[in-house]
C-alpha positions in Angstrom: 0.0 0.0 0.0 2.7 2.0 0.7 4.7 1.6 -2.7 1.5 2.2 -4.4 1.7 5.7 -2.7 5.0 6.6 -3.3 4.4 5.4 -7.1 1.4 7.6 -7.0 3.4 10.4 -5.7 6.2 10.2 -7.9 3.9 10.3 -11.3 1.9 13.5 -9.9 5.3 15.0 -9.6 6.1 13.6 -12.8 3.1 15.4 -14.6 3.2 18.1 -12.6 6.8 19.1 -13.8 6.3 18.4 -17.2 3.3 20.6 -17.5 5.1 23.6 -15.1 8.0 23.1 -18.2 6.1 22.9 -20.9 3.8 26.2 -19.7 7.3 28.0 -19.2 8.6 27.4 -22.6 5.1 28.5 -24.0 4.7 31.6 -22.3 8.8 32.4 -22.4 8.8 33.9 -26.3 10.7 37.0 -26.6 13.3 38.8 -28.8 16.9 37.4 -28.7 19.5 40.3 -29.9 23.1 40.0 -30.1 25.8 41.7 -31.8 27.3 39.9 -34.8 30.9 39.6 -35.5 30.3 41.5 -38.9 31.9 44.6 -38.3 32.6 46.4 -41.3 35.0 49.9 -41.4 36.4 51.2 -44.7 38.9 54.3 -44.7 37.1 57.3 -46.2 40.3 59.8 -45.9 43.9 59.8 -44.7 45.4 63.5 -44.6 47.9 65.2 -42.2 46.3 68.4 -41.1 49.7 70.9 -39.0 51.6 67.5 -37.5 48.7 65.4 -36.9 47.6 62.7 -38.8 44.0 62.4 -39.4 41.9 59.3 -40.4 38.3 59.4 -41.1 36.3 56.0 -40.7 33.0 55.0 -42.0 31.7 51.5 -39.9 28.8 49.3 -39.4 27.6 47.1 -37.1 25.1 44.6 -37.4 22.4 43.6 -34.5 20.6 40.0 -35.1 17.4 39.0 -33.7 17.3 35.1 -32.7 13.9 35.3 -30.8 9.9 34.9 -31.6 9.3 38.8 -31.1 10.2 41.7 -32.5 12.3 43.5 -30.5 11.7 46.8 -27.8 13.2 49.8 -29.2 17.1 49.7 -28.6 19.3 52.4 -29.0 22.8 51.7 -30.4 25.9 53.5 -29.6 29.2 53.9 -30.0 32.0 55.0 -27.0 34.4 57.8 -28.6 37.8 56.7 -27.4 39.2 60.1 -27.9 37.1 62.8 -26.1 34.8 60.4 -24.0 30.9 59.7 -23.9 28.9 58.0 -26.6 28.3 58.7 -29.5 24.0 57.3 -30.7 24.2 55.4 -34.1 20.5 55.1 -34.2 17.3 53.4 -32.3 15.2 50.8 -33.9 13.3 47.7 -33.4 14.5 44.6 -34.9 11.6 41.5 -36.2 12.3 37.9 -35.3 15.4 36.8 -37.7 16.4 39.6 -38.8 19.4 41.8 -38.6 19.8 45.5 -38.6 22.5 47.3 -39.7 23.6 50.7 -37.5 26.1 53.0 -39.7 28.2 55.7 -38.9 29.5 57.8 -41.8 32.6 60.1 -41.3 34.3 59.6 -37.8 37.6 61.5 -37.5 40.3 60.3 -35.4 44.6 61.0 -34.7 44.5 57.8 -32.9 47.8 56.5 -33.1 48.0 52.1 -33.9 45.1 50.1 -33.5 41.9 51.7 -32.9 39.4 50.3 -29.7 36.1 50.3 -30.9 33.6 49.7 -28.2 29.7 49.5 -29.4 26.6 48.3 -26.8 22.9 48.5 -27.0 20.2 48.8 -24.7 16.6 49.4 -24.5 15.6 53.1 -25.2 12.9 52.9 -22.4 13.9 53.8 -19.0 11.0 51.6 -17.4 12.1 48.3 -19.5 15.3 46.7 -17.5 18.4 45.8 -19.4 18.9 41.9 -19.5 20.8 39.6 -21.7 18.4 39.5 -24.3 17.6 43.2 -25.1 21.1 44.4 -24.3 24.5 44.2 -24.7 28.4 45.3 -25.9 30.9 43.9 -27.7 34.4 45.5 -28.5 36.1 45.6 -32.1 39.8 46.8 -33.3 40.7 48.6 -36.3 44.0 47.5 -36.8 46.8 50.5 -37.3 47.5 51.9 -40.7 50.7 50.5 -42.7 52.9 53.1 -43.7 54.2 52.7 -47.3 57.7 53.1 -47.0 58.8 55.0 -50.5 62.8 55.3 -49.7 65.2 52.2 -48.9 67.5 52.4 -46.3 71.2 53.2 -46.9 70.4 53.7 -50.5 72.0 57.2 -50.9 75.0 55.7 -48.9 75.8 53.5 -52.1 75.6 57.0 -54.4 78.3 58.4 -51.8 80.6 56.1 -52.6 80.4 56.1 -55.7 81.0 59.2 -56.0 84.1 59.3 -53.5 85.1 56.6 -56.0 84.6 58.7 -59.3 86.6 61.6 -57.4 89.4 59.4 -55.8 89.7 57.7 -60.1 89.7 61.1 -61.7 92.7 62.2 -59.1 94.6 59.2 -59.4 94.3 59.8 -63.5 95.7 63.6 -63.4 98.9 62.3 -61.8 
């Protein structure tokens, strides 16, 4: 009588569980957004302005949405490593599987070597709280410029002695 209770027992839990699970995973549906790894940058102009080197950058990032909802209106920015503070690349909502792209055209910098380029996104409402799925960051590098070296090393030393040569030949011939 006993085991028959515990058995009884054990497949209410059973159900019981199942249906609490099943319920959860119903009712859970929501919007999934995460930065993708598809950072794009392209080089717009490279001048030298007094001593100072400026290069201006156009970049994109792209925001997916792996969830069943469209997504609360996020706000994506960019931190400005030179002066400080954040700089908004645009709001938006984004539909269940798609991405959006967030571009920023012309931005300056005399950033010396690579370039830290820190992006997040959040909710634009105050009352909805950040959490995994609505918000987030996620840092990229623009790799430092290569300079084109026009001149080769010691070159001209091989044209002085050359010529120390022509003059020492020219001497030795007038004696």
């Amino acid at each position: 009588m006993m085991k028959h209770k515990i058995i009884y027992f054990l497949v209410a839990l059973l159900i019981c569980g199942s249906v609490q699970y099943t319920c959860t995973t119903i009712g859970s549906a929501q919007a999934q957004l995460s930065l993708l790894d598809t950072f794009t940058y392209q080089l717009v102009k490279n001048e030298t302005i007094g001593n100072l080197n400026v290069r201006t950058y156009t970049f994109s990032v792209n925001i997916h949405n792996s969830g069943d909802q469209t997504s609360d209106l996020i706000e994506v920015k960019f931190e400005e490593p030179e002066i400080g503070g954040f700089i908004t690349l645009g709001n938006g909502t984004i539909a269940p599987g798609e991405n959006q792209t967030f571009l920023l055209e012309e931005w300056p910098t005399v950033i010396i070597g690579d370039v830290t380029m820190n992006f997040s996104f959040n909710p634009v409402n105050p009352d909805t709280l950040p959490t995994e799925f609505n918000s987030g960051k996620k840092t990229f590098i623009i790799p430092a410029l290569e300079t084109n070296v026009t001149e080769t090393p010691g070159f001209e030393l091989v044209f002085v002695v050359i010529a120390i040569l022509v003059v020492l030949l020219r001497n030795t011939r007038k004696k």
